[in-house]
Structure formats: C-alpha cells, structure tokens
ROKENU-529705 format. One record per atom (N, C-alpha, C, O): z, x, y; residue in three letters; atom name; residue number from 1. Coordinates in steps of 0.001 Angstrom, whole numbers, m for minus. Atoms other than C-alpha are relative to their C-alpha. Layout:
// ROKENU-529705
       zz       xx       yy  res  atom    n
        Z        X        Y  ALA    CA  NUM
...
***
This chain:
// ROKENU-529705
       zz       xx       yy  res  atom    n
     1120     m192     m909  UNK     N    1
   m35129    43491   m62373  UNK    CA    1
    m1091      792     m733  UNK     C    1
     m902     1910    m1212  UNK     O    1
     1195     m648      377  UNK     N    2
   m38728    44164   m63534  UNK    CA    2
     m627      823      735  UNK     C    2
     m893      450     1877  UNK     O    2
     1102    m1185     m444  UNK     N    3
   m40811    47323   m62726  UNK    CA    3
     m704      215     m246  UNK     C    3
    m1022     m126    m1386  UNK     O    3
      871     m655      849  UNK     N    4
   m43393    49016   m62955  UNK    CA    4
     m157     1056      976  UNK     C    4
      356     1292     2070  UNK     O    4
       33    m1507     m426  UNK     N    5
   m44931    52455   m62689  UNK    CA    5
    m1625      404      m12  UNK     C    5
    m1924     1099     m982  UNK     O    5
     1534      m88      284  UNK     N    6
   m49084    52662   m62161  UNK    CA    6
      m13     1608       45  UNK     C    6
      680     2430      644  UNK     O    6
     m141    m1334     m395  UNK     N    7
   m50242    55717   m62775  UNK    CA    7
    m1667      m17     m805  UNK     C    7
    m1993     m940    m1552  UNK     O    7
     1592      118      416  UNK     N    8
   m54520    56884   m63646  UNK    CA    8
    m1197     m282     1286  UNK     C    8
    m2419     m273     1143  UNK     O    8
      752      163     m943  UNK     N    9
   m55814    56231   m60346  UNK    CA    9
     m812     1104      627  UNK     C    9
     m241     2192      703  UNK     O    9
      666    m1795     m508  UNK     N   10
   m58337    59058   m58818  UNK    CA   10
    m1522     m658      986  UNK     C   10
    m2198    m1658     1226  UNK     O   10
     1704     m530    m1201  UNK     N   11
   m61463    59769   m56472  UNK    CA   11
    m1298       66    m1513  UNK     C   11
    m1321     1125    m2141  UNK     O   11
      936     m525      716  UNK     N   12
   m64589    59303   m59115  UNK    CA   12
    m1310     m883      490  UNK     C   12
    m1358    m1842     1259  UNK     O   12
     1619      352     m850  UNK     N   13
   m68577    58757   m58518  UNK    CA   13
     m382    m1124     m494  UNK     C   13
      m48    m1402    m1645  UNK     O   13
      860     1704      256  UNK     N   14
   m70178    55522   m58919  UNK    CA   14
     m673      152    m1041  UNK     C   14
    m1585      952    m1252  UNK     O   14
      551     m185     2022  UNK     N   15
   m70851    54904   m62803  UNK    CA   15
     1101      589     m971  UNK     C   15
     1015      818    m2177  UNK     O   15
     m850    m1059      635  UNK     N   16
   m67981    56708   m63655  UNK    CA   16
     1050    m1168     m873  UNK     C   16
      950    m2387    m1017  UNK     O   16
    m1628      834      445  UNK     N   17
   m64432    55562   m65385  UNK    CA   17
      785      598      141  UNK     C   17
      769     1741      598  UNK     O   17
    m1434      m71     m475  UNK     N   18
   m60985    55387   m65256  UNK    CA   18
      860     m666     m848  UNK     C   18
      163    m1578    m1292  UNK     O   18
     m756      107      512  UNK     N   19
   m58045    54506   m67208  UNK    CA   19
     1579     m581      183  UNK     C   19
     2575     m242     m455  UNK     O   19
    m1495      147     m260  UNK     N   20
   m55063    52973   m65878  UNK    CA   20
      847     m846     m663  UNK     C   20
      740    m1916    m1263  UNK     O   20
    m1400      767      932  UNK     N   21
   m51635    52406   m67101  UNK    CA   21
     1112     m399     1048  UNK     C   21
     1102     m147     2253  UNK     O   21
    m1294      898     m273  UNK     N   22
   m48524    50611   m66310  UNK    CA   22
      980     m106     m623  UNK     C   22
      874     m668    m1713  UNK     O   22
    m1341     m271      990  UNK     N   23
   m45014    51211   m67539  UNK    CA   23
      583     m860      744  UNK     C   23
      679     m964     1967  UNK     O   23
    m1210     1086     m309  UNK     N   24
   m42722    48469   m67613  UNK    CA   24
     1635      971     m132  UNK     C   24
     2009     1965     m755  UNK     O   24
    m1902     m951     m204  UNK     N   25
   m38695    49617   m66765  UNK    CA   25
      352     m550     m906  UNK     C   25
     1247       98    m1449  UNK     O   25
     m686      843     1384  UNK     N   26
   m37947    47028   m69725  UNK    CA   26
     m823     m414     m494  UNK     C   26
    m1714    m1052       66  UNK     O   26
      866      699     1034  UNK     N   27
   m39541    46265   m72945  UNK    CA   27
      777       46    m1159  UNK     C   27
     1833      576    m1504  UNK     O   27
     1275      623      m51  UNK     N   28
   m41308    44616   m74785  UNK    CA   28
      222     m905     1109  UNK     C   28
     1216    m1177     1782  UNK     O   28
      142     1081     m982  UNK     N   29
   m42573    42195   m72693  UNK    CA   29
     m312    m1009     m453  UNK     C   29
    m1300    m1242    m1149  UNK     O   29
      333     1423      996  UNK     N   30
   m42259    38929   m73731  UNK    CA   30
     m903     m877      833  UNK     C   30
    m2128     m810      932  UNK     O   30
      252     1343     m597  UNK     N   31
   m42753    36052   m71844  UNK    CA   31
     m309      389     1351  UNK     C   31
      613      454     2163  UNK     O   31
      342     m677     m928  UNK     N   32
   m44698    37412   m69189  UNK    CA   32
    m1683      109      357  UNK     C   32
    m2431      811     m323  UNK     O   32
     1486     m396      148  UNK     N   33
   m48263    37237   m67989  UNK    CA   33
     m152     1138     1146  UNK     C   33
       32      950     2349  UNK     O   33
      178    m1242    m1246  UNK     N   34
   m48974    40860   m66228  UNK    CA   34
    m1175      390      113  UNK     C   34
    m1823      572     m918  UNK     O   34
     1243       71     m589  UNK     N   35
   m51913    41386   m64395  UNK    CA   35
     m100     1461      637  UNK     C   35
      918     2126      828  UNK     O   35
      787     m631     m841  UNK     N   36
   m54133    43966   m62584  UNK    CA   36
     m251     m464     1230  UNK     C   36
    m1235    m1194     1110  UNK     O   36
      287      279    m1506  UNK     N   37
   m54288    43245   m58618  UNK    CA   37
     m497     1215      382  UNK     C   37
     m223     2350       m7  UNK     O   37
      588     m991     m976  UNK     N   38
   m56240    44996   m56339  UNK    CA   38
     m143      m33     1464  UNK     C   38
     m919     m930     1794  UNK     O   38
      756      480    m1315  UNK     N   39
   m56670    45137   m52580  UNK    CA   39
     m638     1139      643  UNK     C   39
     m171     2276      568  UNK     O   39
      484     m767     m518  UNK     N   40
   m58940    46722   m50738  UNK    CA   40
      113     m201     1446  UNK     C   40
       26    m1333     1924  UNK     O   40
     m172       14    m1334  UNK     N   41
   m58412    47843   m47033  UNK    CA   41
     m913    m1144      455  UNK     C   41
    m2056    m1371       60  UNK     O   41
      744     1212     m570  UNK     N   42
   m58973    44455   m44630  UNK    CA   42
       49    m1247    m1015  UNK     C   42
       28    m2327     m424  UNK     O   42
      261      460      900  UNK     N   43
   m59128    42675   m47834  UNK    CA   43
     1453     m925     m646  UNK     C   43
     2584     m449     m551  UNK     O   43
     m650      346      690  UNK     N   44
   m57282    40115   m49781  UNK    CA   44
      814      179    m1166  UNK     C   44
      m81       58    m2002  UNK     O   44
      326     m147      910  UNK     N   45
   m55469    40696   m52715  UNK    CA   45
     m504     m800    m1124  UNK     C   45
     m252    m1994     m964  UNK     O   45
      328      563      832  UNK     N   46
   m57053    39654   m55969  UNK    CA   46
     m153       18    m1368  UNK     C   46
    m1236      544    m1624  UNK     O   46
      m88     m410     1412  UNK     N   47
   m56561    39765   m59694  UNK    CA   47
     m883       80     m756  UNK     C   47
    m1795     m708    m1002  UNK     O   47
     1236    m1047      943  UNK     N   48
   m58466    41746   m61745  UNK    CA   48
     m275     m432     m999  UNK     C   48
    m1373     m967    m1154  UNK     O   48
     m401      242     1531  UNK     N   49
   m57618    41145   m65071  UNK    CA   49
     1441       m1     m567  UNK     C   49
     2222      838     m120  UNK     O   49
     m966      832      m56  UNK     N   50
   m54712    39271   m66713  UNK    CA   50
      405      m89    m1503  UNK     C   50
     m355     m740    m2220  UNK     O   50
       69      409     1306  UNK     N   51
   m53078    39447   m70196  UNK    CA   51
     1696     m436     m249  UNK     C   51
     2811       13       18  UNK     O   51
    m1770      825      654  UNK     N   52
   m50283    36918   m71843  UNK    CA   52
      523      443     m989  UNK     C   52
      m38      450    m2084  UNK     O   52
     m374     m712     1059  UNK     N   53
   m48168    38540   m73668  UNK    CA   53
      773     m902     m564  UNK     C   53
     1607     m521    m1385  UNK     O   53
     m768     1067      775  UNK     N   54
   m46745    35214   m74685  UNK    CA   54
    m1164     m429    m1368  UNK     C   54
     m868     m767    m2514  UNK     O   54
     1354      318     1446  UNK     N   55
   m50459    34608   m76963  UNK    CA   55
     m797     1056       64  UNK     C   55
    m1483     1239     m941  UNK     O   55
      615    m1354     m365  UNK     N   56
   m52002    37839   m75580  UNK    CA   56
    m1983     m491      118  UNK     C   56
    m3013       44     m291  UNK     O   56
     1086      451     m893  UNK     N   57
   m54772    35694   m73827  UNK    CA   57
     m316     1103      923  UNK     C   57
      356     2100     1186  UNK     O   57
      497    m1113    m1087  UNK     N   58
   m56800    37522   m71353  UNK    CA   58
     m807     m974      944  UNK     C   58
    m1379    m2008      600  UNK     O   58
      942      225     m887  UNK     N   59
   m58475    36867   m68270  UNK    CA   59
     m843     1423      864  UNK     C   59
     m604     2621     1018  UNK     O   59
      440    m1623     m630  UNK     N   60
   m60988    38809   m66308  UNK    CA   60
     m801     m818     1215  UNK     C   60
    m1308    m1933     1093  UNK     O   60
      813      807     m880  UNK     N   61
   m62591    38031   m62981  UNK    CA   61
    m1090      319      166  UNK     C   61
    m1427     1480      m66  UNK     O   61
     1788     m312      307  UNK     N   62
   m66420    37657   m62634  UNK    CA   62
     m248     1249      224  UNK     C   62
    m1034     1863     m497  UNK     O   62
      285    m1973     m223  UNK     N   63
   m66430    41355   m61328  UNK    CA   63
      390      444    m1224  UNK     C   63
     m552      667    m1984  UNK     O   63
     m546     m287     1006  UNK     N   64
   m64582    42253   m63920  UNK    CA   64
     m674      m50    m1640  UNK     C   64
     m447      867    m2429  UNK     O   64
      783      313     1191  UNK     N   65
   m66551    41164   m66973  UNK    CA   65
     m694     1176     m568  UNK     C   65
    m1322     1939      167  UNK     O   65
     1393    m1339      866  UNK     N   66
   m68599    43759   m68986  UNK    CA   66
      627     1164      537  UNK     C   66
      185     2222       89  UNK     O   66
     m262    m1553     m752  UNK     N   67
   m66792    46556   m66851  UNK    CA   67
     1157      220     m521  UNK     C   67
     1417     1316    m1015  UNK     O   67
    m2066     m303       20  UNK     N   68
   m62679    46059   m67364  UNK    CA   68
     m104     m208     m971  UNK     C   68
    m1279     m264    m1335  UNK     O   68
     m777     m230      591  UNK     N   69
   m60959    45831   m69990  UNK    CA   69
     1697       m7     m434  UNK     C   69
     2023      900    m1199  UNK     O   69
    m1187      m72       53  UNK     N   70
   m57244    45164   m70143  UNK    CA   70
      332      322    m2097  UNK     C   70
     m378      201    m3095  UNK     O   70
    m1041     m391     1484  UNK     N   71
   m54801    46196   m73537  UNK    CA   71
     1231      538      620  UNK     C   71
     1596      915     1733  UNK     O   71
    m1550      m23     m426  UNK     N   72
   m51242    46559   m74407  UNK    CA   72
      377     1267     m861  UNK     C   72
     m440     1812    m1604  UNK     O   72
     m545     m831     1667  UNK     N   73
   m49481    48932   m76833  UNK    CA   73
      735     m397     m743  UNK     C   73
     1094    m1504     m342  UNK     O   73
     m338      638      867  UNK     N   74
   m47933    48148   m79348  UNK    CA   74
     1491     m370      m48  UNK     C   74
     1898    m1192     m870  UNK     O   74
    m1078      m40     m268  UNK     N   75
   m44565    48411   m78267  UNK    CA   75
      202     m944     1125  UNK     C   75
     1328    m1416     1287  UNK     O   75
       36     1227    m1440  UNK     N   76
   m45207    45969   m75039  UNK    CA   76
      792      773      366  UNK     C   76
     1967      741        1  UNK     O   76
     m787     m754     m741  UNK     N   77
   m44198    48506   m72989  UNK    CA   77
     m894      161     1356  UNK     C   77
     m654       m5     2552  UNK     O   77
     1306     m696    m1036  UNK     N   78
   m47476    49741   m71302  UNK    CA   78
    m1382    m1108      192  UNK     C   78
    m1817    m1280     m947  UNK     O   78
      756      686     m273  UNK     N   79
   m50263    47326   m70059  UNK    CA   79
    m1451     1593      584  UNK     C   79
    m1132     2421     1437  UNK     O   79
      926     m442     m671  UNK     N   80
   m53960    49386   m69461  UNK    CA   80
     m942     m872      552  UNK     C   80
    m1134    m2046      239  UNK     O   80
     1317      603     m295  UNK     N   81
   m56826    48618   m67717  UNK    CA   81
     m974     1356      m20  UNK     C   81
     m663     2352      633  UNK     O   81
     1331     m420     m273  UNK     N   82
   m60343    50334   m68278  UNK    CA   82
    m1095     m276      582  UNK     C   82
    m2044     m967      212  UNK     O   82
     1370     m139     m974  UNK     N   83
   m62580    50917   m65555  UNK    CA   83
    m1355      878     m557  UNK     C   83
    m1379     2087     m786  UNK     O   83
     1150     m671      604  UNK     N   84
   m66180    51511   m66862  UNK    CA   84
    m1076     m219     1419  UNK     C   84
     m837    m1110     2235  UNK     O   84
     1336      322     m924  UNK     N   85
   m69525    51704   m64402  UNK    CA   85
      688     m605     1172  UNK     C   85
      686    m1803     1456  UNK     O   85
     m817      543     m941  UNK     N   86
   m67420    51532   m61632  UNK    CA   86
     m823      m45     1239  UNK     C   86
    m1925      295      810  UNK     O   86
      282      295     m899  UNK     N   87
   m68665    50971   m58170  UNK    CA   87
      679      m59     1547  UNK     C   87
     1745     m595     1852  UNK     O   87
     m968     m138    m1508  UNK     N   88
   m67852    51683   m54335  UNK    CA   88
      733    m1230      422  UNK     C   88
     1648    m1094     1233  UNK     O   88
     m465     1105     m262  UNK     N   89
   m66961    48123   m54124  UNK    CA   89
     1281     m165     m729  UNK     C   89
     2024    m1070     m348  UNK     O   89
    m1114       98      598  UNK     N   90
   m64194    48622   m56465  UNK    CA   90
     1271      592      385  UNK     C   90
     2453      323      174  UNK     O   90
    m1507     m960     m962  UNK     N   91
   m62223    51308   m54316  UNK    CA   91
      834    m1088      111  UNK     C   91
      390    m2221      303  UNK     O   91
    m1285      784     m277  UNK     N   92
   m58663    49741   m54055  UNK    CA   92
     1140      510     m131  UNK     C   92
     1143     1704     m432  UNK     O   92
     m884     m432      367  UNK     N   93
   m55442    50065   m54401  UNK    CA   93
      313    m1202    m1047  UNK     C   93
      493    m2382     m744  UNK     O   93
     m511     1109     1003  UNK     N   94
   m54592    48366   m57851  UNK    CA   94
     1237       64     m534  UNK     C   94
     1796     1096     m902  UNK     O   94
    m1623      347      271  UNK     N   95
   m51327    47051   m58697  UNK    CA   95
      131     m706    m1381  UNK     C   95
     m812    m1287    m1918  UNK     O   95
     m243      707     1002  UNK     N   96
   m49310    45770   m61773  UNK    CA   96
     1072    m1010      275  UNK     C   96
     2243     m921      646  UNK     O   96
     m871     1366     m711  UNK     N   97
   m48025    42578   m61042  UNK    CA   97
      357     m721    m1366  UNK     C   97
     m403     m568    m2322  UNK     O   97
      m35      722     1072  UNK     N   98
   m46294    40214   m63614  UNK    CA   98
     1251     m954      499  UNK     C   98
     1947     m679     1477  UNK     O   98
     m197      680     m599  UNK     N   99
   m44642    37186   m63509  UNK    CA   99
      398    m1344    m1121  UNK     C   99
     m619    m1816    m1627  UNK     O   99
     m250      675     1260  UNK     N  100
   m42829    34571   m66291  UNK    CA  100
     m284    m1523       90  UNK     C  100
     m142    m2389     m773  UNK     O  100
      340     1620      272  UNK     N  101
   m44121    31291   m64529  UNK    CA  101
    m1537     m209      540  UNK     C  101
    m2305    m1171      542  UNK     O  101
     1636      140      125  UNK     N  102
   m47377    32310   m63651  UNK    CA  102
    m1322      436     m914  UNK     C  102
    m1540     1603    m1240  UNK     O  102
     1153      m23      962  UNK     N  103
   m50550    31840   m65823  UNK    CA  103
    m1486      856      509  UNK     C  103
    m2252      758     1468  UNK     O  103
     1108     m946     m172  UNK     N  104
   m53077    34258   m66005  UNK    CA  104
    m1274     m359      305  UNK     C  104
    m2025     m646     m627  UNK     O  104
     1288      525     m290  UNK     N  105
   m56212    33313   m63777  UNK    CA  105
      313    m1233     1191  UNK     C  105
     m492    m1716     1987  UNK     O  105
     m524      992     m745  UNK     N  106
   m54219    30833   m61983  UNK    CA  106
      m28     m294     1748  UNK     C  106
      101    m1289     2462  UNK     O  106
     m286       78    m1261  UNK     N  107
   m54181    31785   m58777  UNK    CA  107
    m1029     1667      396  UNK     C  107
     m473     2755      545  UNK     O  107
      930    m1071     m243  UNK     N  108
   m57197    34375   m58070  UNK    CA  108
       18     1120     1054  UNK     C  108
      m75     2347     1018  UNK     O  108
     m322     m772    m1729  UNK     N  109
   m56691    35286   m54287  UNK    CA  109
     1468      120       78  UNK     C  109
     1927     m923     m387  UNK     O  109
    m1313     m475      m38  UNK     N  110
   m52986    36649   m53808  UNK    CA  110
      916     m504     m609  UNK     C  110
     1926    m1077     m201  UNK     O  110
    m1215      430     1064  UNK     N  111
   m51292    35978   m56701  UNK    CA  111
     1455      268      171  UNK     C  111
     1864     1421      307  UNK     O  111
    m1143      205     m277  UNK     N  112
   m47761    34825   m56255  UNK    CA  112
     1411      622    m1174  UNK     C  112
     2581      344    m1438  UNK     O  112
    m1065     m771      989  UNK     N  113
   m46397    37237   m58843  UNK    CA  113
      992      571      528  UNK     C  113
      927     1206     1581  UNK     O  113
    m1795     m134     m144  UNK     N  114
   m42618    37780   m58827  UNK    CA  114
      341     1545      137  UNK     C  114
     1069     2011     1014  UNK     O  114
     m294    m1198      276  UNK     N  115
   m42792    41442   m60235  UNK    CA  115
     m981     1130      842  UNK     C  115
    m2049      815      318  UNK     O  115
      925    m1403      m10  UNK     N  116
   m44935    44702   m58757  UNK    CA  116
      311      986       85  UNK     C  116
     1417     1391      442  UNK     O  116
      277    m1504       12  UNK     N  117
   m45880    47830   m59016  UNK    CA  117
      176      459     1602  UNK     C  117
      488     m327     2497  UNK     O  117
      227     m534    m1250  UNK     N  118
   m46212    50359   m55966  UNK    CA  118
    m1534      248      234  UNK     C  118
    m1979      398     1372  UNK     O  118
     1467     m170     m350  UNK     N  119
   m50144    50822   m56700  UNK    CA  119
        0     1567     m883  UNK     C  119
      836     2386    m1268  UNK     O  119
      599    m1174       78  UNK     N  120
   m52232    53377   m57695  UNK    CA  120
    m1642       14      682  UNK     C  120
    m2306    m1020      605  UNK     O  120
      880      486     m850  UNK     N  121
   m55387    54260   m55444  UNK    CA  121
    m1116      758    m1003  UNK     C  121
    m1044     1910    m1432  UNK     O  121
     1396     m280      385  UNK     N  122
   m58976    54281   m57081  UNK    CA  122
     m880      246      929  UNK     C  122
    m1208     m791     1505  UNK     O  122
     1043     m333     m575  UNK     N  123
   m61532    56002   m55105  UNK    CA  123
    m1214       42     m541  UNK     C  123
    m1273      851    m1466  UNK     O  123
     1395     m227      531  UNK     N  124
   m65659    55405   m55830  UNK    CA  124
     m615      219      469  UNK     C  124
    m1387     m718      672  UNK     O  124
     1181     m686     m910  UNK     N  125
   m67868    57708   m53737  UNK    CA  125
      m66     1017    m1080  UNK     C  125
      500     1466    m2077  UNK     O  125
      525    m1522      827  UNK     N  126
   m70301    60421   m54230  UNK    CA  126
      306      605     1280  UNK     C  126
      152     1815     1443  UNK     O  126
***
C-alpha cells in the first residue's frame, strides 16, 4: 500500500510562494505517475501538475503554467511542487495523488488516482 505524507502548506499573501513536498511510504517510485490535486471548498477536484516517473514527463494545467513547478529527488522518494505568484484563487487543499495506470493530464477534473495523500491546506489572503 502506497502513501503519502504532504507537508509545506501555510496562510501566505497574494504574490507570495510556497514549497510543497510529498513523501512516498515506499521508494523509488517507479512506475507511477504522481500528481498535485487540489480542491477548493464547493469545488471540484483538479490536477495541478503531474510528473512520470516512468520518462519523468510533466504536465501542468493552464493555471499552472509560469507559476508551478513540479520536481523529484533524486532518490524518487519525494515529489515537490513550487508555488510562485500565487493567488486567492489558488487557496486549496492540495493533495498527492499517484497512480500506475493513470497518465498524467489524463483526466483533469477528479482524477481517478488509486493512491492519496491526506492534503495539506494553502491559504492566499492579505
């Protein structure tokens, strides 16, 4: 059984950043595409950003572009994501989801990943 462990989430002001990580209970991670989900209260969830650690492809969703960031370490242990110029629209609770038959980008709105996290909550007010 796969885990994970988010942890980097916080209360910061609009423009700001953030840093989050994700510890897998078993590594490396092979054959596995693990993702960034987010939902925000009322809200769907929806994947953030997406990296294969089978070719170490990436995806990022149009929000996402120019702002995120996903990386791994070198050990395929830990998956980040970097939040840059963040925005109140981004508040969520983001999750690490992963998943050995789904493809990264595949499924945008509530990805049918096998594995998650418990969350970690990003706050963006002033």
């Amino acid at each position: 059984q796969l885990e994970f462990v988010e942890s980097g989430g916080d209360l910061v002001q609009p423009g700001g950043s953030l840093r989050l990580s994700c510890l897998a209970s078993s590594y490396p991670l092979r054959d596995y595409a693990v993702a960034w989900v987010r939902q925000a209260p009322g809200k769907e969830r929806e994947e953030v950003s997406c990296i294969d650690m089978r070719d170490y492809s990436t995806y990022y969703a149009d929000f996402a572009k120019g702002r995120f960031t996903i990386s791994r370490n070198s050990a395929r242990s830990r998956v980040y994501l970097q939040l840059n110029d963040l925005k109140p629209e981004d508040t969520a609770v983001y999750y690490c989801a992963a998943d050995s038959r789904q493809r990264c980008g595949s499924s945008a709105k509530s990805p049918p990943f096998e594995y998650w996290g418990q969350g970690t909550q990003v706050t963006v007010s002033s």
